[in-house]
N, C-alpha and C positions, 0 to 999 in steps of 0.2 A: 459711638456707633451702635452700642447696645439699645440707647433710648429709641424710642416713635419719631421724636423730631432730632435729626444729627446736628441741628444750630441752635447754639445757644439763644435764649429768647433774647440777650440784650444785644447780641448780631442782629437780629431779625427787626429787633427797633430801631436799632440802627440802617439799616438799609430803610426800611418805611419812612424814618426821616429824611433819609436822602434825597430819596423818587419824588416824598411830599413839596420838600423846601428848595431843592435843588435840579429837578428834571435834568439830571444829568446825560446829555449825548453818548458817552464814554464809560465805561467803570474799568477802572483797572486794579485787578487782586494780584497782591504780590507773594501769594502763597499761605502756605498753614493755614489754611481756612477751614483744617480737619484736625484731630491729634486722635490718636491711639491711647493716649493715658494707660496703656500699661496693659493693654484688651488682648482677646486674639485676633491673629490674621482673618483676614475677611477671608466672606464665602465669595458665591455669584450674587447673591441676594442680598447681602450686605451693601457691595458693592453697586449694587444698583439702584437699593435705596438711599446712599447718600449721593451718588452723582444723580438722581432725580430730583432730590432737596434741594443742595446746592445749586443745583442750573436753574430751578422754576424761583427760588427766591433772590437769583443773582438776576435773573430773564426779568423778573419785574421790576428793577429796577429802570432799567435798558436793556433795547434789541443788542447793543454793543459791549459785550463783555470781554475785554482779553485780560486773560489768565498767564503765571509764570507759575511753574511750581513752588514750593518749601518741601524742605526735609521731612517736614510730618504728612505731606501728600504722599509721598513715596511710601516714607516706614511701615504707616497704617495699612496697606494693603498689601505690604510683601509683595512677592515675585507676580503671583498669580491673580491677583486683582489689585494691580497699581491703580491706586486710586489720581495720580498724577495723570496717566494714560488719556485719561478722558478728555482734556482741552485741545486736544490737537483736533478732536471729531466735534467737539462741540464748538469751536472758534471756525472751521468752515464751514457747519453749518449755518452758526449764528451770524457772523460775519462774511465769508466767503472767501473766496480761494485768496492763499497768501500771495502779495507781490512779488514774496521770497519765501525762501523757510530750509532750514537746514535739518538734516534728520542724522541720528547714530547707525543706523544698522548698515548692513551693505545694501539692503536692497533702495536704502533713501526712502524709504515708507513709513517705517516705525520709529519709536523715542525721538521725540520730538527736541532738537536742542535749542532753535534759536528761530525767530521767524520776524518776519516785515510786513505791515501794513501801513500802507498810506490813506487817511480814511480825513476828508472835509480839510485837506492842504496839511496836514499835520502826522510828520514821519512818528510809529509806532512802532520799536526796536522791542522785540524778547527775549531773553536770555535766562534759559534755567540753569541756574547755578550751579545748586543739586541732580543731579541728574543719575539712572541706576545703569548705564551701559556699564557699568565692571559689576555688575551685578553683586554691591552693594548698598547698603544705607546709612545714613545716616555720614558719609565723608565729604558731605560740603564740596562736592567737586564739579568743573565744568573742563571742557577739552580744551585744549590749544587749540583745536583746528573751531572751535565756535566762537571764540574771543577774534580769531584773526577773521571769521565771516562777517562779524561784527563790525571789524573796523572796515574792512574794507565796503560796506553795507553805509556806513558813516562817511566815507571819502565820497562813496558815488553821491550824498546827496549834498555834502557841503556844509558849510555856515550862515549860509542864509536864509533856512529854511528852521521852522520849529519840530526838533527831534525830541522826543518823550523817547525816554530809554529806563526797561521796565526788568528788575531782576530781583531776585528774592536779596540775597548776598550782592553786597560790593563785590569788585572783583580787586584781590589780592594788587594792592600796592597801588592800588588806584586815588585820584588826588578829586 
């Protein structure tokens, strides 16, 4: 987060291939697409130059980016510029409003934990694994109550239909 550019150049070849050789519809990031390496806690301006980074080189690949968090999305910004934060505003705007979505806080607004899109016949399930409602980091956790949104998000739509189901982490004891 300290350099001019916060991704690495062989990320950025890597996405250029993609968009070149694959016109991808879809992109789906399953976290750590940031890491702290041992830095300080972001400012505002940190913070906003790497969720500007990140979206304009995830954004050209494809209009459709859905994002889950990693642990290093959280860590790197601490409490007050959760760099995690940012996909819940950037996945409605890019995409638009969820089919579903399940949120931590009371008021159902904020921390984003789980969310649904149905987007060209194809169920898109999210699940941040990590997550900082105990306002920690770095403890790989998700709730009980977004594993059970989950399935029961799973029941409504069946076995007949192609579910993409997108999480940084397995979930514990999962087959």
């Amino acid at each position: 987060q300290n350099q001019d550019q916060i991704m690495r150049e062989t990320n950025l070849e890597m996405l250029k291939t993609i968009k070149e050789k694959e016109h991808p519809d879809v992109v789906l990031v399953g976290g750590d697409t940031i890491s702290n390496n041992g830095g300080q806690p972001w400012d505002e301006a940190t913070y906003q130059k790497v969720v500007s980074q990140l979206t304009a080189a995830l954004g050209d690949v494809s209009d459709t980016v859905l994002y889950v968090n990693g642990n290093h999305d959280y860590e790197v910004g601490g409490t007050a510029f959760n760099s995690g934060a940012f996909i819940d505003t950037e996945m409605r705007a890019k995409v638009g409003a969820y089919a579903d979505v399940l949120y931590e806080s009371e008021d159902r607004e904020s921390n984003l934990l789980a969310y649904y899109y149905k987007i060209d016949g194809v169920h898109f399930v999210g699940l941040n694994t990590p997550y900082n409602g105990d306002k920690t980091v770095g403890g790989y956790l998700y709730t009980p109550e977004s594993v059970e949104w989950v399935a029961d998000r799973l029941a409504e739509i069946g076995t007949d239909e192609p579910v993409i189901f997108l999480s940084h982490y397995m979930l514990q004891d999962s087959r």
